[in-house]
C-alpha positions in Angstrom: 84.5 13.2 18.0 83.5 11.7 21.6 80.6 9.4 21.2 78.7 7.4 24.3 80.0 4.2 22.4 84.1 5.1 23.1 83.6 3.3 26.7 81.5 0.5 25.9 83.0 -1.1 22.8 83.6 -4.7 25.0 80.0 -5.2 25.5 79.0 -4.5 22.0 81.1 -6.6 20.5 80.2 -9.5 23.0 76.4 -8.7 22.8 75.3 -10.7 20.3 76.8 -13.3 21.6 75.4 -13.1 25.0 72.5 -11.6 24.2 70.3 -14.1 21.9 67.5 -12.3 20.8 70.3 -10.2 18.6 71.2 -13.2 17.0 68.0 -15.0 17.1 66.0 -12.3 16.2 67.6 -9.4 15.6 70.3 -10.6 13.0 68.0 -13.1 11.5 65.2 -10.5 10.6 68.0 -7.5 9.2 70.1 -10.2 7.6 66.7 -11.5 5.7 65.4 -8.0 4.9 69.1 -6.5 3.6 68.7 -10.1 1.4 71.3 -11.2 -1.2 74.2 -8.9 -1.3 76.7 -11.3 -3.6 78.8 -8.9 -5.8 76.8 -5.9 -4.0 78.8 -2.4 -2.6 77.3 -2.0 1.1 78.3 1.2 3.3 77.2 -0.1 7.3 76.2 3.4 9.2 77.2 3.5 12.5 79.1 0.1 12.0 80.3 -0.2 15.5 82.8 -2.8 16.3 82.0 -4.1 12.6 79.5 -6.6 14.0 77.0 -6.3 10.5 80.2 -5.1 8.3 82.0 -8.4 8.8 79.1 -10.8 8.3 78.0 -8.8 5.3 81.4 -9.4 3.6 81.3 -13.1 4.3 78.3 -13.1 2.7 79.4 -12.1 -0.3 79.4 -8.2 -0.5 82.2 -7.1 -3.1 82.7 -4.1 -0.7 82.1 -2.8 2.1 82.4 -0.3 4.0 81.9 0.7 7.8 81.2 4.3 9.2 81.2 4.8 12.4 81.5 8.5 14.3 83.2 6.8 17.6 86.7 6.5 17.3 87.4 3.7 19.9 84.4 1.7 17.8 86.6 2.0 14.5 90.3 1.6 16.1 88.9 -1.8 17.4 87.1 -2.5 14.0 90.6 -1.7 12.5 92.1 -3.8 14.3 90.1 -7.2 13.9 90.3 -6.0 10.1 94.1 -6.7 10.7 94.1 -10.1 12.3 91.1 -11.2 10.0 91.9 -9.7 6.4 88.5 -9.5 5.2 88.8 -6.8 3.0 85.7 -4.4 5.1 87.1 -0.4 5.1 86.0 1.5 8.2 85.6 5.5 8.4 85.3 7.5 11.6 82.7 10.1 10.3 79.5 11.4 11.7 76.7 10.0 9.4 74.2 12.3 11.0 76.4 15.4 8.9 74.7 14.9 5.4 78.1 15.8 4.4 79.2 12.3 5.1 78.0 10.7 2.2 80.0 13.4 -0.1 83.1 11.8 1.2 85.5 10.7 -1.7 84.8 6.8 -2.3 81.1 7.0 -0.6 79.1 9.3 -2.6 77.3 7.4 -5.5 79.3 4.3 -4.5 77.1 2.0 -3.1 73.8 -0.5 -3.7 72.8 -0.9 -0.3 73.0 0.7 3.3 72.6 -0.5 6.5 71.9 0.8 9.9 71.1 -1.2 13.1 70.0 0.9 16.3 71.7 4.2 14.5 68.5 6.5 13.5 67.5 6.0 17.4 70.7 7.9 18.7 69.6 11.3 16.3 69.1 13.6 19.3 67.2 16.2 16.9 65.0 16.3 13.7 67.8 17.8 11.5 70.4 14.7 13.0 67.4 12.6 11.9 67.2 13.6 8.1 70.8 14.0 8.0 71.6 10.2 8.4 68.8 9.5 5.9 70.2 12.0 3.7 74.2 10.5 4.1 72.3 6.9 2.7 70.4 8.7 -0.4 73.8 10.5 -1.2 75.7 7.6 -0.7 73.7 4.9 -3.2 74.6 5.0 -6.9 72.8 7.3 -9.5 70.5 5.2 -10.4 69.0 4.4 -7.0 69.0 1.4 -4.2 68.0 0.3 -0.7 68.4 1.6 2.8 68.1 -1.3 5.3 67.8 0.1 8.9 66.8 -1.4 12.1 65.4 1.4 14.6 63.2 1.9 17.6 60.5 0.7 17.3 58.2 4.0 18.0 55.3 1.9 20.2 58.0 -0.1 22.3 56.5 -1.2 25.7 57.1 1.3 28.4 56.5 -1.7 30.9 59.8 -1.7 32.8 59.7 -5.5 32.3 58.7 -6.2 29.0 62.2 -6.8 28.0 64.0 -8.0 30.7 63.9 -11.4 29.8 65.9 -10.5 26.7 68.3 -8.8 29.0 67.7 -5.5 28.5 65.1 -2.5 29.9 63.9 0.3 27.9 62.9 3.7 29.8 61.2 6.4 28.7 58.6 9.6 29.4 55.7 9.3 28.4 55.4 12.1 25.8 54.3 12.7 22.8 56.7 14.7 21.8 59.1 13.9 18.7 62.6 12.9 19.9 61.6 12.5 23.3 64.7 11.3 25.1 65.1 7.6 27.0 67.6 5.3 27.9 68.5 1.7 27.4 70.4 -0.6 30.1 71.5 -4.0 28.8 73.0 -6.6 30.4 76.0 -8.5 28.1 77.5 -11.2 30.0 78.8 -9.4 33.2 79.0 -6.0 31.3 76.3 -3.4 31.2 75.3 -1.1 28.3 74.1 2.0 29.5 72.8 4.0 26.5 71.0 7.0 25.8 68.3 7.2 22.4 65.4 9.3 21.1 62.1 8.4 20.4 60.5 9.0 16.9 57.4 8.5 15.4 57.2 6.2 12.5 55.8 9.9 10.6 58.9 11.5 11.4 60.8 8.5 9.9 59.0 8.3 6.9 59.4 12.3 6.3 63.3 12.4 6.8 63.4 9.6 4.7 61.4 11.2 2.0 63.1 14.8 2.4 66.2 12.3 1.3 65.0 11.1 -1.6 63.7 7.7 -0.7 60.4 7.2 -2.7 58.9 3.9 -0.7 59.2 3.0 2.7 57.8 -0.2 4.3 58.3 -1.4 7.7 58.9 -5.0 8.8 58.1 -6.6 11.9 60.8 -9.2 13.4 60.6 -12.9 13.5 62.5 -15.7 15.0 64.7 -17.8 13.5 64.0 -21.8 14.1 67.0 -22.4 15.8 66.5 -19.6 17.9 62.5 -21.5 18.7 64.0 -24.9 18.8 66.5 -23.7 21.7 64.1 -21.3 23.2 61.1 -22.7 23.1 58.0 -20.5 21.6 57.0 -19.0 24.9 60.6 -17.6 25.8 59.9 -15.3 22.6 56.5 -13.9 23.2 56.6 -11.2 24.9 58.9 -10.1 22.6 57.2 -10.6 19.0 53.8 -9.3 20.8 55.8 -5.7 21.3 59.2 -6.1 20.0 61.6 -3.1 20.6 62.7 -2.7 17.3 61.4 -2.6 13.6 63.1 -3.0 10.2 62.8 0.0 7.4 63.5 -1.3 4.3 63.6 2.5 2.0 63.7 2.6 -1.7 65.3 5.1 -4.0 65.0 5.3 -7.7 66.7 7.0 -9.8 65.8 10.7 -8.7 68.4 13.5 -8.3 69.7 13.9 -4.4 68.9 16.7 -2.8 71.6 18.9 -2.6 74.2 16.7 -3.5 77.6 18.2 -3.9 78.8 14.9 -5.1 78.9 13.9 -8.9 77.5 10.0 -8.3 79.9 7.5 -10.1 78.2 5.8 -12.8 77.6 2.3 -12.7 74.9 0.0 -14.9 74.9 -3.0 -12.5 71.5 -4.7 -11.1 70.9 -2.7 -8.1 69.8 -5.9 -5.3 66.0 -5.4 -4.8 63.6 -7.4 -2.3 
C-alpha cells in the first residue's frame, strides 16, 4: 500500500534527533504515560522507522511488535532489526482496517498499544474507529491500555506558534470533523511535508468507546529537566501554553470486542495499569 511516509522515511528517523521538542517533550511525556512495560507484550501502531518500538524493547517490553501500513517505513525498520537484534517484529498492515488486529499473533496478544501522530492521519470517521478498534481487538481478553499521542484538537492556527520547534501547522478554520491540514517540519536539512485531519476530542472519545475502551483521560505534555536545563524555561512556552499534541491514555476492561472475529489468547498476567 502507498502511504505519504514511503518518501520521507530519512527525516523521520532523524527527527527526533534534530528536532528536540520530540525528545524533550514529546518522548518524555508518551514514555511517562505508556509507564512500566518490563515483561509487558506492546503492539506500536503506525511504528514508522521503529523510533517508539525500539526504545520500548530496551525498556524492558517482553514483545513487541511494530505495525506500520508504509512499506518503505517497515523495510527500513527491518533492516535496523538486522544490524541491531533486538528482538522488535514489524508488520506492514493498515491499522486503520479493524481487520488488523484479527491478524494471527495480534489479536488478544497484547497488554499495551501505542500510537504517536497515527489517529491524526485517519482521513475519515470510519479510518478513525477502525484504528481504535485494531487496539481493543488487539489487547488480551481481559482488557489493557491504549497509549496514543494525537493532535491536539485546539492546536494554534497561528502560523508561528510552532516555528520555534521547527515545525508549522496549517489548517481551515472549520468546524467541521476531519477537517484536513498539513504539517511542514524542518529535520536537519530535510523537510517533512505531511498531510493530517483534525478531530474533535468528542470524536476521539466516541471511536474509542465504539471500540470498547471504557475510560479515556487526556494528558497534557511536560518537559523533561534536561530538556529545561538546556533550553531554558522560556524556549518552551509557547509551546506548553498551546502544545500541538495531547496524550490519550484509553482503558479497556474485560468486556467482549465488538465484532471480533478473533478468539483472544488467554493469559492471567497483571495487565500494566497507571
Amino acid at each position: 500500500m502507498d502511504s505519504q511516509f514511503d518518501t520521507v522515511v530519512s527525516a523521520y528517523e532523524h527527527s527526533m534527533e534534530e528536532m528536540p521538542f520530540r525528545e524533550h517533550v514529546e518522548a518524555w511525556s508518551f514514555l511517562n504515560a505508556v509507564g512500566d512495560v518490563t515483561g509487558h507484550s506492546v503492539l506500536d501502531l503506525g511504528c514508522g522507522s521503529g523510533l517508539y518500538a525500539r526504545r520500548l524493547r530496551r525498556e524492558g517490553a517482553a514483545r513487541v511488535v511494530g505495525m506500520d501500513e508504509s512499506a518503505a517505513m517497515v523495510e527500513h525498520a527491518r533492516r535496523r532489526e538486522d544490524r541491531e537484534g533486538l528482538g522488535v517484529e514489524y508488520l506492514a498492515a493498515n491499522a486503520a482496517d479493524p481487520a488488523a488486529g484479527d491478524l494471527p499473533d495480534v489479536a488478544g496478544s497484547f497488554d499495551v498499544v501505542t500510537a504517536v501522530y497515527v489517529l491524526p492521519y485517519a482521513s475519515s470517521l470510519e479510518a478513525l474507529k477502525g484504528f481504535c478498534a485494531t487496539a481493543r481487538r488487539a489487547l488480551r481478553a481481559r482488557g489493557g491500555r491504549f497509549v496514543a499521542a494525537v493532535l491536539n484538537p485546539e492546536f494554534s492556527t497561528d502560523p508561528q506558534w510552532y516555528r520555534g520547534y521547527g515545525m508549522l501547522l496549517s489548517s481551515q478554520q472549520s468546524p467541521v470533523e476531519g477537517t484536513p491540514g498539513h504539517l511542514r517540519a524542518w529535520v536537519g536539512p530535510e523537510v517533512l511535508d505531511l498531510d493530517f485531519f483534525r478531530w474533535s476530542a468528542t470524536a476521539h472519545e466516541q471511536a474509542l468507546e465504539a471500540a470498547g475502551f471504557d475510560r479515556v483521560s487526556w494528558v497534557r505534555p511536560t518537559v523533561s529537566e534536561e530538556g529545561r536545563a538546556r533550553y531554558g524555561e522560556a524556549f518552551w512556552a509557547n509551546y506548553l501554553d498551546c502544545p500541538h499534541a495531547l496524550i490519550i491514555n484509553a482503558h479497556a476492561g474485560p468486556t467482549a470486542v465488538p465484532d471480533s472475529r478473533a478468539r483472544p489468547a488467554e493469559d492471567t498476567s497483571a495487565a500494566p495499569d497507571q
